[in-house]
C-alpha positions in Angstrom: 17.3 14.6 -0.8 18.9 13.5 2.4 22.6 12.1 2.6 23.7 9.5 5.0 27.9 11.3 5.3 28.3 8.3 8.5 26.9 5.4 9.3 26.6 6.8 12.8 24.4 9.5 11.8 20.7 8.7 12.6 17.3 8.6 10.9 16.2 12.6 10.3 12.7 13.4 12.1 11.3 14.7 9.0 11.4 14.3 5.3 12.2 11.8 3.2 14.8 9.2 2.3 16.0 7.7 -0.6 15.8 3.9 -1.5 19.7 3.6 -1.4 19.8 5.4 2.0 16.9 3.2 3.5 19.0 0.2 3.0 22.0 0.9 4.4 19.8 2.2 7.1 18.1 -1.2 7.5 21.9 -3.1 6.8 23.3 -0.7 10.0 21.3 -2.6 11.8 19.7 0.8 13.1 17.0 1.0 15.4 14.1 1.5 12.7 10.5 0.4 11.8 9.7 0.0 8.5 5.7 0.7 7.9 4.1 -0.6 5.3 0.9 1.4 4.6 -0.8 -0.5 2.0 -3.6 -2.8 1.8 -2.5 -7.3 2.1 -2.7 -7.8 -1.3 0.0 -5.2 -2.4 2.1 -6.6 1.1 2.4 -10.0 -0.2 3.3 -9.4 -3.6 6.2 -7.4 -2.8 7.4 -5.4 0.3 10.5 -4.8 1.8 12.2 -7.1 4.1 11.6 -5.9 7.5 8.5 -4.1 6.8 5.5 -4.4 9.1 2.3 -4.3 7.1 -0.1 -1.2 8.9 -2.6 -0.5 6.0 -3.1 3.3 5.5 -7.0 2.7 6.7 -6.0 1.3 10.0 -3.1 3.6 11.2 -4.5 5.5 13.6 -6.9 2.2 15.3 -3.4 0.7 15.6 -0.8 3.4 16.3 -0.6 1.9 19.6 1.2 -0.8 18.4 4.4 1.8 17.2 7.2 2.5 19.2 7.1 6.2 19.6 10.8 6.3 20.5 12.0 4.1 17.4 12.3 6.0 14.2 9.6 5.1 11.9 9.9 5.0 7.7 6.8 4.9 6.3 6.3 2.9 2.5 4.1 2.2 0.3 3.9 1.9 -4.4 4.8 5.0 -4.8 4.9 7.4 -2.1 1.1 9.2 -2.1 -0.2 7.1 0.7 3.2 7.4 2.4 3.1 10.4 2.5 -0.1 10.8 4.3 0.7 7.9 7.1 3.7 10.3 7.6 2.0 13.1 8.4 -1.2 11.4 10.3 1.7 10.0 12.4 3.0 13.1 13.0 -0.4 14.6 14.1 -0.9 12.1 16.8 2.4 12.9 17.9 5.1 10.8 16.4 8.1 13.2 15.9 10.6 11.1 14.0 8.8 9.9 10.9 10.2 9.9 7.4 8.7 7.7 4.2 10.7 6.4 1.2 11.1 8.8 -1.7 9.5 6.8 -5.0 7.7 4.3 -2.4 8.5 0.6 -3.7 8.6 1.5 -7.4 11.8 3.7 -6.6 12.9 0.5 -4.2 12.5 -2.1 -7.1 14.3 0.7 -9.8 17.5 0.6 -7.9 17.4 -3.2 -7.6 16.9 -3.3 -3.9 15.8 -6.7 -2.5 11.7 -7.5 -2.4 10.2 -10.3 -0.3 7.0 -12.2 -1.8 4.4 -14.1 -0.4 4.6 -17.4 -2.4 0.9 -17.4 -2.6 0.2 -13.8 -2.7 -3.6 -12.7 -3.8 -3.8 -10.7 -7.1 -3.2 -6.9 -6.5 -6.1 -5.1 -5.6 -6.5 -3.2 -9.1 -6.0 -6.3 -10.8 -9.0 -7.8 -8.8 -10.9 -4.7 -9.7 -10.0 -5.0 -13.4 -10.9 -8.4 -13.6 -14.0 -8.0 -11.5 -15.5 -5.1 -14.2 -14.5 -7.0 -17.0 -16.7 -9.8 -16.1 -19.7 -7.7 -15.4 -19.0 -5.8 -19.0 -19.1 -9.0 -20.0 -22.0 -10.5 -18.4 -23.6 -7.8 -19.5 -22.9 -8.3 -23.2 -23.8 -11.6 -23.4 -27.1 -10.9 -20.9 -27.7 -8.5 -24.0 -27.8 -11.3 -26.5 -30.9 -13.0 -24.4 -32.5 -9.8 -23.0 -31.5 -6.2 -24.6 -31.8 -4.3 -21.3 -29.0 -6.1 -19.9 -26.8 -4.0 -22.0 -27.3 -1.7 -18.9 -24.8 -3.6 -17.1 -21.7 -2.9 -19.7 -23.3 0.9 -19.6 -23.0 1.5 -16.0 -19.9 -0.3 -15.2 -17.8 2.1 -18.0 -20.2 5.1 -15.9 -18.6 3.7 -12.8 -14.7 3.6 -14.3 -15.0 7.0 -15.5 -16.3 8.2 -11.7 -13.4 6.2 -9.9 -10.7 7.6 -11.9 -12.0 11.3 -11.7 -12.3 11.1 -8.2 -9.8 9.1 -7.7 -11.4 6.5 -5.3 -12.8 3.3 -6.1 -15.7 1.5 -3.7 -15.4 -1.6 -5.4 -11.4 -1.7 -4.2 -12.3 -0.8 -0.7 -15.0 -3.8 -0.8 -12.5 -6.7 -2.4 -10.0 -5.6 0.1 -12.3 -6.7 2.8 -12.7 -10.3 0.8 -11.1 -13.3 2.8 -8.5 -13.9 0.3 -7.5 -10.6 1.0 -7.9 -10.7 4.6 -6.8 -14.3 5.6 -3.4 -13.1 6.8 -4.9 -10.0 8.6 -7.1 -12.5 10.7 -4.2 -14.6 11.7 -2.1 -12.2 12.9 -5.0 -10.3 15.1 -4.5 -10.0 18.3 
């Protein structure tokens, strides 16, 4: 755990910092960029402030767009893909790159301010919930009609059982390229 002893002391090149420390960091008015590394979705429903949205997947297409000489805190639910923007960062040669401790679960915890889209998509998980439950259920009813479409219901709990032991999910990566997902992405391209 870093501590902030002056308000004069500036971001460390390494590490991590603490929610309470990032905003009096951010209310210093310090030279800073906050990073948010995770995909629209997540960004709309709830992000810090000043954050700039940089999904994880994209970092090093648009690293160009960082000032190398502006300390950069990278964010994101809770710390994991944090973590790694910090340290792809670092390997294309940023030096002074630091991520929040807890990510945005630590953030909202301490009662730290959150700014929300008002019409922010559903979170990406929550798509993907909703998205296999209405194949499981498609596929139960399907059954009613046609017994082989029990098949469906079969090889969507096959899937969720794959996903969550490798911790990856296709069907995530694929709604996060959905325009509802991506509308705000598109308007802000350069």
């Amino acid at each position: 755990m870093m501590q902030t002893k002056q308000k004069s002391e500036t971001v460390p090149e390494i590490g991590s910092v603490q929610p309470e420390e990032l905003q009096a960091w951010i209310c210093g008015k310090q030279p800073l960029q906050v990073i948010d590394v995770r995909e629209f979705p997540e960004f709309a429903g709830g992000r810090i402030g000043c954050a700039h949205l940089l999904p994880l997947n994209e970092l090093e297409a648009r690293a160009d767009q960082l000032d190398r000489n502006t300390p950069l805190v990278c964010v994101c639910r809770s710390g994991k893909r944090s973590a790694q923007a910090a340290s792809r960062l670092r390997a294309l040669g940023f030096h002074n790159v630091t991520q929040l401790e807890g990510g945005l679960v630590a953030w909202e915890q301490k009662g730290l301010p959150l700014t929300r889209d008002a019409h922010a998509p559903w979170s990406l998980e929550r798509q993907v919930r909703f998205a296999l439950g209405l194949f499981v259920l498609a596929g139960l009813s399907l059954s009613l009609l046609w017994s082989a479409a029990i098949v469906m219901s079969w090889i969507v709990g096959v899937g969720m059982v794959f996903t969550a032991v490798l911790d990856w999910c296709g069907m995530a990566l694929l709604l996060a390229k959905a325009p509802w997902n991506t509308r705000f992405l598109r308007s802000c391209a350069k």
